[in-house]
C-alpha positions, 0 to 999 in steps of 0.5 A, a space after each residue: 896481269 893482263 886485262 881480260 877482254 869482253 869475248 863478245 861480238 855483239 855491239 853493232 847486232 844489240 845497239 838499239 835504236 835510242 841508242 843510235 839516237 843519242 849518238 847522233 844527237 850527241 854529234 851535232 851537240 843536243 844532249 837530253 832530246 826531248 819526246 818530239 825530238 826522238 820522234 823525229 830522228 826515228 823518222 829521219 833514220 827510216 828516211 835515211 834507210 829508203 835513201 840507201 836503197 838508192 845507193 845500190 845493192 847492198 849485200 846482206 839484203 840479198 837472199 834466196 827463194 822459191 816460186 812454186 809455179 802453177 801451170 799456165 800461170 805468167 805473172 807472180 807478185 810479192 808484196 813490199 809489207 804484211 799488210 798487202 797481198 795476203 790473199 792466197 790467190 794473189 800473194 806467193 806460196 813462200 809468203 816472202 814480202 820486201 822484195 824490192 828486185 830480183 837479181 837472177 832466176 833459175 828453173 829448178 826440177 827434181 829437187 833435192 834428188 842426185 838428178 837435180 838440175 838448174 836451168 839459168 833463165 835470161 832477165 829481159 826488158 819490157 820491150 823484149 817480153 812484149 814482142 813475144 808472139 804467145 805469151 802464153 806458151 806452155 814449155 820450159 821457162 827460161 825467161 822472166 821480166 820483173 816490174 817494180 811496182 809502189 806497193 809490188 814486185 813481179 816476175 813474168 816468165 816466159 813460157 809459161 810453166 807446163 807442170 805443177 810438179 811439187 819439185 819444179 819451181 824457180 829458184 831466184 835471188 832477190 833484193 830485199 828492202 831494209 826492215 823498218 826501224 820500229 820500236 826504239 828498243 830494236 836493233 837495226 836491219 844492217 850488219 855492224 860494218 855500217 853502224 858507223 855510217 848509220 850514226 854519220 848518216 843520222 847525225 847529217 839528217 838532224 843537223 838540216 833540222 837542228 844545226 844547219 850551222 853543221 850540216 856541211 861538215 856532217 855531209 862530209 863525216 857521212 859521205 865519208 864513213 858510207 864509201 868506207 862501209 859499201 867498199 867494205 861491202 859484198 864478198 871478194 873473189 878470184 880475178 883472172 886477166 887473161 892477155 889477148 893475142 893480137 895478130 896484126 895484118 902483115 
């Protein structure tokens, strides 16, 4: 008789964070970590997630959101945490924080009715939008120029909102920050394709502190399992090439 399997797909959603440690610890030969050593690997693993949002953009951080616009109004912020901008007069009504950049931005009216309609709106540098003659003009926006700030992120619009209609406002998709790691029994703000990577990437920390006879090696372990995991990464689409006809001078 065959062995039956688990039916389960929840390891890399449920592996919580002491576990992570140990598999690390485990890789650079520290078995039995101590209570100062966890406290450090902790550290390290949030050091190491701020050290991926240098490696690009990483699909499952992005996500979708509304800014409800307020006539005449250029500038709104979000705010990289809960504890900042939790004044109503500063902070969006979404309430969304962690927007590390945002992507695209649309202008977006009637909403939910058979006559909705998305305006594409164009992401300009610094320089573009301080040439602008009136920044302050009332219209159809269909600009916008994000800053990105230690404790913010903002997106100016350009021209300005003309209407506070409840069902106008400017869908965009936006790049979050990985969560922090917080307690040792939560689970990680990544999906499971990455685990591999997290635990090499742990392990190579760790070892610059506590093996560095093995820090080279577990550099090469790491680098390794990360190009697997980002080329794994996003989601595949159709490609078409399309030769070009070139009619030379006769």
């Amino acid at each position: 008789m065959a062995n039956t399997t688990s039916g389960s797909y929840t390891f890399g959603k449920t592996l919580a964070i002491d576990d992570i440690i140990s598999e690390a610890y485990e890789r650079i030969g520290l078995v039995g970590s101590a209570g100062h050593q966890i406290h450090s690997a902790r550290r390290s693993l949030n050091i190491l997630f701020q050290e991926w949002g240098n490696r690009g953009i990483h699909f499952w951080e992005i996500a979708q959101t509304n800014i409800d616009l307020t006539e005449g109004t250029t500038e709104y912020s979000f705010y990289r945490d809960s504890a900042d901008g939790t004044s109503s007069t500063t902070a969006p009504s979404n309430g969304i924080y962690g927007i590390a950049d945002i992507m695209t931005a649309s202008y977006r009216t009637n909403y939910n009715t058979t006559t909705q309609t998305d305006l594409p709106m164009t992401k300009i540098a610094r320089d573009t939008y301080a040439a602008l003659s009136n920044k302050l003009t009332k219209s159809t926006p269909s600009q916008f120029w994000v800053q990105r700030f230690v404790d913010r992120t903002t997106i100016t619009i350009y021209p300005t909102a003309n209407s506070t209609a409840a069902d106008n406002y400017i869908s965009i998709y936006y790049v979050a920050r990985l969560q922090d790691v917080g307690a040792y029994t939560n689970a990680v703000d990544a999906p499971y394709r990455f685990i591999p990577c997290m635990v090499a990437g742990l392990a190579f920390y760790l070892s610059q502190k506590y093996a560095p006879q093995r820090t080279q090696e577990m550099k090469l372990l790491y680098e390794d399992e990360l190009a697997r995991a980002l080329a794994e990464d996003g989601s595949a689409a159709s490609t078409y090439i399309t030769p070009k006809t070139y009619y030379p001078n006769i």
